[in-house]
C-alpha positions as CSV (number, residue, x, y, z in Angstrom):
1,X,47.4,-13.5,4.1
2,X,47.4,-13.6,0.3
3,X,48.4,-16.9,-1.2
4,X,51.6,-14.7,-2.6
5,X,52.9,-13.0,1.1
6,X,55.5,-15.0,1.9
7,X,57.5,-14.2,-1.7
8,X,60.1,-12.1,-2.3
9,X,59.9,-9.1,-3.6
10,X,56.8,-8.2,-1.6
11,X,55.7,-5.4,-2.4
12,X,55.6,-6.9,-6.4
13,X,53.9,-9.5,-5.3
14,X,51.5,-7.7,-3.2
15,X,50.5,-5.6,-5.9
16,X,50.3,-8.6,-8.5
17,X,48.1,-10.0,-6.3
18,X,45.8,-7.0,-6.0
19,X,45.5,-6.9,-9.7
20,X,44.6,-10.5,-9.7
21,X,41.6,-9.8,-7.8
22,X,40.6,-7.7,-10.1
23,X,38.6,-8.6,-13.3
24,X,40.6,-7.3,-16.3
25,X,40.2,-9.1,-19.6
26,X,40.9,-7.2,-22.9
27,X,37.8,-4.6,-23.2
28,X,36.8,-5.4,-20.0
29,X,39.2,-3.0,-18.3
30,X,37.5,0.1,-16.0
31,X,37.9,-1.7,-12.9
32,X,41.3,-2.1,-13.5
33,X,41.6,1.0,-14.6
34,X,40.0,2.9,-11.8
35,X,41.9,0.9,-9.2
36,X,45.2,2.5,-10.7
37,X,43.7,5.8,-10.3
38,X,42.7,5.3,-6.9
39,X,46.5,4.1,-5.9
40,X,47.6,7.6,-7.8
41,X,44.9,9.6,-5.6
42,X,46.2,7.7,-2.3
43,X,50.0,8.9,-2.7
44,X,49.3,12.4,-4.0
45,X,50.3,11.6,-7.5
46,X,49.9,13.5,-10.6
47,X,47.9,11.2,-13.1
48,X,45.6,11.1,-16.6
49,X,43.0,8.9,-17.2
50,X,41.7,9.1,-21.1
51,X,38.4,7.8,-22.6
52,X,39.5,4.7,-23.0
53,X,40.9,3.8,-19.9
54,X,44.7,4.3,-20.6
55,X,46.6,5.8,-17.7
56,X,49.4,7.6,-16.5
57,X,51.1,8.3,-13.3
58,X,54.2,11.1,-13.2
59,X,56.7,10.7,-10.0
60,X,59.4,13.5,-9.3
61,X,62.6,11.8,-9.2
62,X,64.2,10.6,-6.0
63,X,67.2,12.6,-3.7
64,X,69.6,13.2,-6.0
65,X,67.9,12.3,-9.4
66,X,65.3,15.3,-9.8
67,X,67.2,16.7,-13.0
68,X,67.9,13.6,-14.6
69,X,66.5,12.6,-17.7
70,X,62.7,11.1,-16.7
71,X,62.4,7.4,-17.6
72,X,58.9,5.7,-18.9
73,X,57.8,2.9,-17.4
74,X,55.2,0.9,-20.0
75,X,53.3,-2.2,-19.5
76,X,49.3,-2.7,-20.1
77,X,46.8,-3.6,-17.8
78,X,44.5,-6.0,-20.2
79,X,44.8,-9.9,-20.3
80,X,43.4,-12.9,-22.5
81,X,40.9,-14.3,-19.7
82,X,40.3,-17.9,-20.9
83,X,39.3,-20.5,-18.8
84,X,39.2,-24.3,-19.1
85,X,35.8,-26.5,-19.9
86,X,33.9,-26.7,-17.0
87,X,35.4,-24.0,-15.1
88,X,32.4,-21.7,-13.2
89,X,34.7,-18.6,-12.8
90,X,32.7,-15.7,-14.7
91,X,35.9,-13.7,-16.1
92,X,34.1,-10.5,-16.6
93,X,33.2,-10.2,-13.0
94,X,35.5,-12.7,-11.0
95,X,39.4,-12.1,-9.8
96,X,41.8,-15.6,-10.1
97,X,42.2,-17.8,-8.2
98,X,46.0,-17.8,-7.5
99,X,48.2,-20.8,-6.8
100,X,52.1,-22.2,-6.4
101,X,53.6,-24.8,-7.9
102,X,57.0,-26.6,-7.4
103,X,57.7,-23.6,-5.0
104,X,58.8,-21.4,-7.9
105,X,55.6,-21.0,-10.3
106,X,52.8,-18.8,-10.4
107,X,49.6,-20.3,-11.9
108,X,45.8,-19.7,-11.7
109,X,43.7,-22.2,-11.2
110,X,41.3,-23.2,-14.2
111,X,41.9,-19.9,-15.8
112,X,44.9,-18.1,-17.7
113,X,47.2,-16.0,-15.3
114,X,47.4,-12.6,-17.3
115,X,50.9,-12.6,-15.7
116,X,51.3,-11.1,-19.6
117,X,51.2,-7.8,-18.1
118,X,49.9,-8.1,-14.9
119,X,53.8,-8.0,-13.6
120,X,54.3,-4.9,-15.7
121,X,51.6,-3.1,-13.7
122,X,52.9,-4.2,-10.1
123,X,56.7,-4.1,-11.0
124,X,55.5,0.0,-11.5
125,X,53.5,0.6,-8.9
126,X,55.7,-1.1,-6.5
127,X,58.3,1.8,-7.6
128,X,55.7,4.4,-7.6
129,X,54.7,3.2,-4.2
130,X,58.7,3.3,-2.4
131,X,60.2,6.4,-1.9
132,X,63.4,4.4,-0.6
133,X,63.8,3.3,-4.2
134,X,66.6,5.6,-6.3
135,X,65.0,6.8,-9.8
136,X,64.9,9.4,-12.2
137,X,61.2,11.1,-13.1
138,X,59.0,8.9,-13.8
139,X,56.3,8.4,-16.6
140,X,54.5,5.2,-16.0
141,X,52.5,4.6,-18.9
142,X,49.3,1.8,-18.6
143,X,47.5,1.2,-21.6
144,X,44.8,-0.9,-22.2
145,X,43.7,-3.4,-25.3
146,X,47.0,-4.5,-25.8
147,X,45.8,-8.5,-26.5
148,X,43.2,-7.4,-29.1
149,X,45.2,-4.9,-31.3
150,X,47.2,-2.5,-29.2
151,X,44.3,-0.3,-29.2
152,X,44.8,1.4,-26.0
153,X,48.5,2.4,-27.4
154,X,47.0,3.3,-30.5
155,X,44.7,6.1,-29.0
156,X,47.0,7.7,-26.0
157,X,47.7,11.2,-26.3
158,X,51.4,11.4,-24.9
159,X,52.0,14.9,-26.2
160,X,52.7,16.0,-22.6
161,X,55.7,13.5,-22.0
162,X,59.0,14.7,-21.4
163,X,60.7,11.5,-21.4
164,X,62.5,9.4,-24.0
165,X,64.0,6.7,-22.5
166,X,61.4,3.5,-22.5
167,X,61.2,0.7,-20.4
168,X,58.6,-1.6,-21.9
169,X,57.9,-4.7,-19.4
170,X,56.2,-6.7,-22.1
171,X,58.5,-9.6,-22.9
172,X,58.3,-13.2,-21.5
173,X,61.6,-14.3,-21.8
174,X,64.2,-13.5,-18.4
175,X,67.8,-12.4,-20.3
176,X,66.6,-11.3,-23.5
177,X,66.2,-7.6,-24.6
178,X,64.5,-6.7,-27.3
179,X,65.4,-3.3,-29.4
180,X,63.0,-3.7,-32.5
181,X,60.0,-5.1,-33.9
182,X,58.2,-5.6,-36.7
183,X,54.9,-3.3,-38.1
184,X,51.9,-5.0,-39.6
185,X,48.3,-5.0,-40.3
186,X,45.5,-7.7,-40.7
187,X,44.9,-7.6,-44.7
188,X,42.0,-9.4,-45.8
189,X,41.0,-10.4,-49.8
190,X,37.8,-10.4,-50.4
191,X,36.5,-12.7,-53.5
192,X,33.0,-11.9,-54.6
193,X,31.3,-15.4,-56.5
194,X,29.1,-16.3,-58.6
195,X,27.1,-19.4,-57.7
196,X,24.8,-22.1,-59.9
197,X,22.7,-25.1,-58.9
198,X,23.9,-28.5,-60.1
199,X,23.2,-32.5,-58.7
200,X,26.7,-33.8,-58.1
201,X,28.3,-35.7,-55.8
202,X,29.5,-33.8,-52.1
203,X,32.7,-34.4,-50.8
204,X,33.6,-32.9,-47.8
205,X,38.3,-32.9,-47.9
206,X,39.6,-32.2,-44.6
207,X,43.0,-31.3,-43.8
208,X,44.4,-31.3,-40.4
209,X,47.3,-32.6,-37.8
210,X,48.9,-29.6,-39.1
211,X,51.5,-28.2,-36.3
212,X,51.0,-24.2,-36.6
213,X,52.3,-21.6,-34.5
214,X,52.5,-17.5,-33.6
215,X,53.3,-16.4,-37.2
216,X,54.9,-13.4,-36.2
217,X,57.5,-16.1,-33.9
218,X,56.9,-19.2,-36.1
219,X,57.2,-17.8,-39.3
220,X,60.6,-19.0,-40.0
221,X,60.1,-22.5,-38.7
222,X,58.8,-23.8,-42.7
223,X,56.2,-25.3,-41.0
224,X,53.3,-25.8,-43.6
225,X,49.8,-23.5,-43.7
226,X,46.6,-25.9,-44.0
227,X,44.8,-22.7,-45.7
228,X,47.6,-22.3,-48.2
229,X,47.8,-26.2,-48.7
230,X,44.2,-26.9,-49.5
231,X,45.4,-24.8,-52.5
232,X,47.5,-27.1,-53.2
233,X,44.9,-30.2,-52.9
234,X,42.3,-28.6,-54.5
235,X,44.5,-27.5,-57.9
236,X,45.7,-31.1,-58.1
237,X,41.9,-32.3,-58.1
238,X,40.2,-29.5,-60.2
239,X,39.2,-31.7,-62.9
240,X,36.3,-30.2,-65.9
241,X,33.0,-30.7,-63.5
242,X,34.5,-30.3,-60.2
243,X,33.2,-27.1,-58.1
244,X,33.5,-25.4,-54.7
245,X,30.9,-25.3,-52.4
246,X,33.1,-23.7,-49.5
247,X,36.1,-23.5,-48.3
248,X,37.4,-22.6,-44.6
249,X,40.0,-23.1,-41.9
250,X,42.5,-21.8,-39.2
251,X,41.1,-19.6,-36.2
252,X,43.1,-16.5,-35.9
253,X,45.0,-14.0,-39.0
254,X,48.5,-14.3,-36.6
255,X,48.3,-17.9,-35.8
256,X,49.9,-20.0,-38.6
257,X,46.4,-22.3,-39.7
258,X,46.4,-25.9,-38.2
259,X,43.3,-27.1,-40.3
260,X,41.6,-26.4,-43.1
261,X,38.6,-28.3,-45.4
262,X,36.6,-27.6,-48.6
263,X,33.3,-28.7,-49.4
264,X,33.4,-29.5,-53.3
265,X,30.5,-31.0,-55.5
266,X,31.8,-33.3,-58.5
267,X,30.4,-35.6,-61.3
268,X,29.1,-39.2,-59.2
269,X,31.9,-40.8,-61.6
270,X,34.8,-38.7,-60.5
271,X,34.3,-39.2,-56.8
272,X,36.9,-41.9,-56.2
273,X,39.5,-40.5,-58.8
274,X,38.8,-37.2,-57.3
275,X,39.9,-38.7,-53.6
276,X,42.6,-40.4,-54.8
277,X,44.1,-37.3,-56.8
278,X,43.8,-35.8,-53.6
279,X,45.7,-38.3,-51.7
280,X,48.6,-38.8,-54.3
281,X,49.3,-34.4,-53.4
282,X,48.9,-35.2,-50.0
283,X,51.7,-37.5,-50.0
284,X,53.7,-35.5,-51.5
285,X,53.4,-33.2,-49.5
286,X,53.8,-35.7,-46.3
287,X,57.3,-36.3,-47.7
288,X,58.6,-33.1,-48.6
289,X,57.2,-31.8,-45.0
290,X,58.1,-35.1,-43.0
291,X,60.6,-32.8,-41.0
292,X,58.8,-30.4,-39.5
293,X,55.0,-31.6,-40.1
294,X,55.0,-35.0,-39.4
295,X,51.6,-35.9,-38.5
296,X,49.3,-33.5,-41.3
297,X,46.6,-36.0,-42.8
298,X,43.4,-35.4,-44.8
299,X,40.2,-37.3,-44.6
300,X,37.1,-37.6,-46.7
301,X,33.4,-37.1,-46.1
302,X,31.0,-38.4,-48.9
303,X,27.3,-36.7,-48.5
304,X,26.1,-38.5,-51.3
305,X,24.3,-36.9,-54.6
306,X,21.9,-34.1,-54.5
307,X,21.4,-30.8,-55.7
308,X,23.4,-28.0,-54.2
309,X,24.6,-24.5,-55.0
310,X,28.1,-24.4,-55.6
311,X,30.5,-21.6,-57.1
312,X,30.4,-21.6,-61.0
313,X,33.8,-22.9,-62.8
314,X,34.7,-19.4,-63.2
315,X,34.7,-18.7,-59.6
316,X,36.3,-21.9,-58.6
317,X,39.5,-21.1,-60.6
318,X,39.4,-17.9,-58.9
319,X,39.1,-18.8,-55.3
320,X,42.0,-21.7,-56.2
321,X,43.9,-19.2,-58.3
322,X,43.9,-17.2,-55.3
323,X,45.1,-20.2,-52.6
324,X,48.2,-21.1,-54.9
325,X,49.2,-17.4,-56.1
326,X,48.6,-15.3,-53.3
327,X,52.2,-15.0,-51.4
328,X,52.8,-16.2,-47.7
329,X,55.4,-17.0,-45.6
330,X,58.6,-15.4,-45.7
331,X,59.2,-13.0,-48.4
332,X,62.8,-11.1,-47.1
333,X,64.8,-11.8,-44.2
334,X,66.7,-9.0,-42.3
335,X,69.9,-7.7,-44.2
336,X,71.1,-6.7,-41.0
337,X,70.1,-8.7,-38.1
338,X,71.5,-12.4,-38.9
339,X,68.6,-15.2,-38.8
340,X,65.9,-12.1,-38.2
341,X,62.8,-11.8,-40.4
342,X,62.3,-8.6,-41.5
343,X,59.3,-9.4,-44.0
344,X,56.5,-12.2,-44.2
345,X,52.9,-12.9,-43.8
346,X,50.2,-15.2,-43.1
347,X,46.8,-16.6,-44.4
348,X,45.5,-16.8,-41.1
349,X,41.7,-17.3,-41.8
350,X,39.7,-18.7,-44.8
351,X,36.3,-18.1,-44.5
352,X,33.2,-19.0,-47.2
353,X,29.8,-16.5,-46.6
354,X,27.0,-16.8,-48.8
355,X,28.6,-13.9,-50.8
356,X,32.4,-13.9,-50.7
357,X,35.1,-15.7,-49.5
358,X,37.5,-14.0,-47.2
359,X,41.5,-14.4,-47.3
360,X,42.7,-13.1,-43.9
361,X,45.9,-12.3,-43.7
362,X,49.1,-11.2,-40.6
363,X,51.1,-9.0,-42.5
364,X,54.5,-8.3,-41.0
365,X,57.5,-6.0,-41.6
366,X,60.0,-3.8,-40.2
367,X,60.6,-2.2,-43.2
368,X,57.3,0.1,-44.0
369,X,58.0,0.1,-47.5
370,X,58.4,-3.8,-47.8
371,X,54.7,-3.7,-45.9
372,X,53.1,-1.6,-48.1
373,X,54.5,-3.6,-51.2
374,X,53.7,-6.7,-50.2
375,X,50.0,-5.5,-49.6
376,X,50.4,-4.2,-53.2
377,X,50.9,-7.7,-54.3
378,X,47.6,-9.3,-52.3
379,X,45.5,-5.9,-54.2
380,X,47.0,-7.1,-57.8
381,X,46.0,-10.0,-57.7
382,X,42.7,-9.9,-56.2
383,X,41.5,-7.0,-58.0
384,X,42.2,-8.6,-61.3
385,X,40.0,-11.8,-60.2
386,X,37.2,-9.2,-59.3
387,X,37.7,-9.0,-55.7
388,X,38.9,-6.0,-52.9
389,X,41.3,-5.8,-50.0
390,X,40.1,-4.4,-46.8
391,X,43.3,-3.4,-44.3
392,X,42.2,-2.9,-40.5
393,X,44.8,-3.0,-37.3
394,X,47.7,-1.1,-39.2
395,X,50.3,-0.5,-36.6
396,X,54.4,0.9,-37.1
397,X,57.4,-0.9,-36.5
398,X,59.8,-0.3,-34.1
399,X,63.3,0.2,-35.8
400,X,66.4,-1.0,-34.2
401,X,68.6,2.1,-32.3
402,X,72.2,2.1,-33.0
403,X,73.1,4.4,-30.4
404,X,71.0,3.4,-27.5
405,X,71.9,4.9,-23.8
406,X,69.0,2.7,-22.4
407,X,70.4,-0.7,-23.9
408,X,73.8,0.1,-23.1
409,X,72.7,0.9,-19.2
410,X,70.4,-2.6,-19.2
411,X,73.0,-4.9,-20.3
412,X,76.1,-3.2,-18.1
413,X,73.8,-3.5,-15.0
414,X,72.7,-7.2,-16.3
415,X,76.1,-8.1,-16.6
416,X,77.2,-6.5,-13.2
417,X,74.5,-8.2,-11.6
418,X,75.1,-12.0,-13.5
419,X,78.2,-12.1,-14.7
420,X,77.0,-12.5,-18.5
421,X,75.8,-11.1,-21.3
422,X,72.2,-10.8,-22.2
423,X,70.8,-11.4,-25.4
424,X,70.3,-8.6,-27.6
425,X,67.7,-8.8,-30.3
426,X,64.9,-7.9,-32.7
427,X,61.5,-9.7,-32.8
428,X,59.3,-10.4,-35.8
429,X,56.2,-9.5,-34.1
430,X,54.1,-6.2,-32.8
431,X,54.7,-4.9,-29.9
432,X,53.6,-1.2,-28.3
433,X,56.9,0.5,-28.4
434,X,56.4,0.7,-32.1
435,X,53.5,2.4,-31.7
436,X,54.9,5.0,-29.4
437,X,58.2,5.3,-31.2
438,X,55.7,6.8,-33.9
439,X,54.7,9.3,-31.4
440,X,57.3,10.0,-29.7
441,X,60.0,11.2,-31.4
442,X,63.8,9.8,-30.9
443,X,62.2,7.1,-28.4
444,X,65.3,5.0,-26.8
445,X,63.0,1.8,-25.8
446,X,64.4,-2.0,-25.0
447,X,61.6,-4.5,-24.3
448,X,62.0,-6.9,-21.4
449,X,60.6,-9.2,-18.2
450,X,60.8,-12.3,-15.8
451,X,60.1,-15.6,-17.6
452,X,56.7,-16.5,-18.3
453,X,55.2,-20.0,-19.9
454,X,52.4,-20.9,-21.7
455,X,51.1,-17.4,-22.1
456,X,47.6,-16.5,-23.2
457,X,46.3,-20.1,-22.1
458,X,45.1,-21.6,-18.6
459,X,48.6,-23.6,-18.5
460,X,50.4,-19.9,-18.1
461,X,53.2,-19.9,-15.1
462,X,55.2,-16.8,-13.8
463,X,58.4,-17.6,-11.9
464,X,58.9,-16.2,-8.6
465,X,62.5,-16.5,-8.9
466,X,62.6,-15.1,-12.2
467,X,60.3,-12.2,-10.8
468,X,62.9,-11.7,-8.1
469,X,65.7,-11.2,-10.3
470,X,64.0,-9.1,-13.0
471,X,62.8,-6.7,-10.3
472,X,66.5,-6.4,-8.8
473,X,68.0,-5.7,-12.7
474,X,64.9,-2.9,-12.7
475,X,66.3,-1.0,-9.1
476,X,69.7,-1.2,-10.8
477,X,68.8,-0.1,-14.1
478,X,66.9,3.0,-12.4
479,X,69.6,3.6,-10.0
480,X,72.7,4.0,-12.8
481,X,69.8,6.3,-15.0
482,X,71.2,9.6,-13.4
């Protein structure tokens, strides 16, 4: 008896818990993989596996449906596999360890769940597997990479698909469909500098307390950048003699940057006012911010005076030039879509190598033009300071459809089945259907799924009940499809 038997829907649950068993972290994915081919081989079903592990399963339609229009079913088979200090599970070879809480939540213990898209994969299967269940043909797409880039969407060939209406099951929020998203790409400046050898004083400034979020969901929240505000710090305290020796902070290009410090050599006389310049920016910055960044400090570190190689004054103004000038944040909301971003981006990462230092950036945008304008911008500006821009992870966005059959079936049979509207709306963030809009041409896709918490992290729950409702709007949505 799996921990997950005595939950309805079971056959979801049962497959959910299959693929929990299963190793399948991002790149880490031909189990998985192989385990989906082997459920196509069982029931005699036409599938492709490609080089990288993507899959897909075709089903003829039910009794009744076989010339209706086929449907895709899309979700990917990779999850963030973190675990919690001092947990012995070895993710790259070890299924979950599955658990309920409060009767109604899904949970693994020690690790993250990967319910983000494990539920994807078993809602499809579950349909693959039941030929009791009314659908049209079906196209179940399963990509892999998703969490690290969409890479497994980027590379699919899906020249031989027929269909054009798009179920992605990628969303974490029960009652919300989503009908557009935003395209980006991971832009990072690169600074070249010059360096010289002088005995000063070291101060190490650190900034932190800072409250960060997904930039792509956060964006709009006005919360502050630590990268973007060391900037600030440091062109409040650049007196005559005062030099970088580094500068670095936040973990991730999409996640908005909760700390950030600077190692900075200055004259042994300048050490206090230098700190107390500092400090005087820092609280103004406390009380224009006191709203939504209550609790962002900065602290000092005094290694006393030695020689040290620092960037020469040139470089300095460059590397600050670049922290207050370069553009982040929101640059253009949506015309459109009231309340909806439609343009930003996000100095993610600051990073100091012996060489260079690296200005990371999320750039987001469902306009393609804005995108490419705005990464216009970062290449003015670096260039002329002597520096490049390297672009990697450039993916499309996923434009909203006017004149959707899909949405129109998904909220009529949300509404029959609740008595209420769902929510309708765009998302400033990637997700695959972009991508395969791109390739397939005239794609009719809505983005949805059961309520999920916490996603990504070893506090991530899936609700059963949620579950149970999601999979009965999915038999009615494929049901009124003919």
């Amino acid at each position: 008896m799996g921990v997950l038997s005595n939950y309805e829907p079971v056959s979801v649950f049962r497959f959910f818990e299959e693929i929990c068993s299963i190793p399948h972290g991002s790149t880490n994915v031909e189990q998985i993989s192989n385990y989906l081919v082997d459920f196509a081989k069982k029931r005699g079903l036409k599938y492709r596996q490609d080089e990288k592990f993507n899959v897909i399963i075709w089903k003829d339609g039910s009794k009744g449906y076989e010339e209706a229009e086929p449907v895709i079913l899309q979700g990917h088979m990779d999850m963030v596999a973190v675990k919690v200090d001092g947990c012995d599970k070895n993710m790259e070879t070890d299924g979950l360890d599955l658990e309920v809480l409060d009767g109604d939540l899904i949970s693994a213990k020690g690790t993250s769940l990967g319910g983000d898209d494990g539920i994807a994969v078993a809602y499809t299967l579950a349909i693959l597997d039941d030929d009791s269940i009314a659908h049209p043909p079906i196209e179940a797409i399963f990509t892999v990479d998703e969490e690290i880039g969409m890479l497994g969407a980027d590379f699919i060939d899906v020249s031989d698909l027929k269909g054009r209406l798009f179920m992605n099951m990628d969303s974490e929020d029960e009652g919300i469909f989503t009908v557009s998203c935003a395209g980006g790409a991971t832009a990072t400046c690169v600074l070249p500098y010059d360096t010289e050898t002088v005995k000063a004083a070291v101060l190490k400034v650190r900034l932190e307390g800072f409250k960060g979020g997904h930039s792509g969901v956060e964006i709009d929240k006005g919360r502050l950048n630590a990268n973007v505000t060391l900037g600030r710090i440091l062109y409040g305290a650049e007196f005559e003699d005062f030099r970088i020796i580094s500068v670095n902070g936040g973990e991730k290009d999409n996640a908005i940057a909760t700390f950030s410090e600077a190692e900075v050599a200055v004259p042994e006389d300048q050490v206090q006012q230098t700190k107390e310049t500092m400090e005087a920016v820092m609280r103004d910055l406390q009380a224009e911010y006191s709203a939504v960044d209550p609790d962002i400090t900065i602290s000092f570190e005094e290694e006393g005076v030695k020689e040290v190689t620092c960037m020469t004054a040139i470089a300095t103004a460059a590397v600050i030039t670049c922290l207050i000038n370069l553009p982040n944040g929101i640059q253009r909301m949506n015309p459109e879509m009231e309340g909806m971003v439609q343009t930003s981006l996000n100095l993610g990462i600051l990073a100091t190598t012996k060489e260079e230092v690296r200005f990371s950036y999320a750039v987001r945008s469902s306009s393609a033009t804005e995108k490419d304008y705005l990464i216009d911008r970062l290449r003015a500006l670096t260039e002329i300071l002597g520096g490049e821009v390297e672009i990697f992870g450039d993916y499309p966005g996923w434009e909203y459809k006017s004149d959707s059959k899909l949405r129109e079936v998904m909220v009529a049979a949300y509404k029959d089945l609740y008595g209420e509207e769902p929510i309708v709306e765009g998302i400033h963030a990637g997700l695959e259907c972009g991508l395969f809009a791109s390739k397939l041409e005239g794609l009719d896709a809505v983005s949805f799924g059961p309520q999920m918490e916490n996603i990504h992290t070893t506090n991530e729950v899936l609700s059963i009940s949620s579950t149970k409702r999601t999979w009965e709007l999915v038999l009615k949505i494929l049901e009124n499809l003919k």
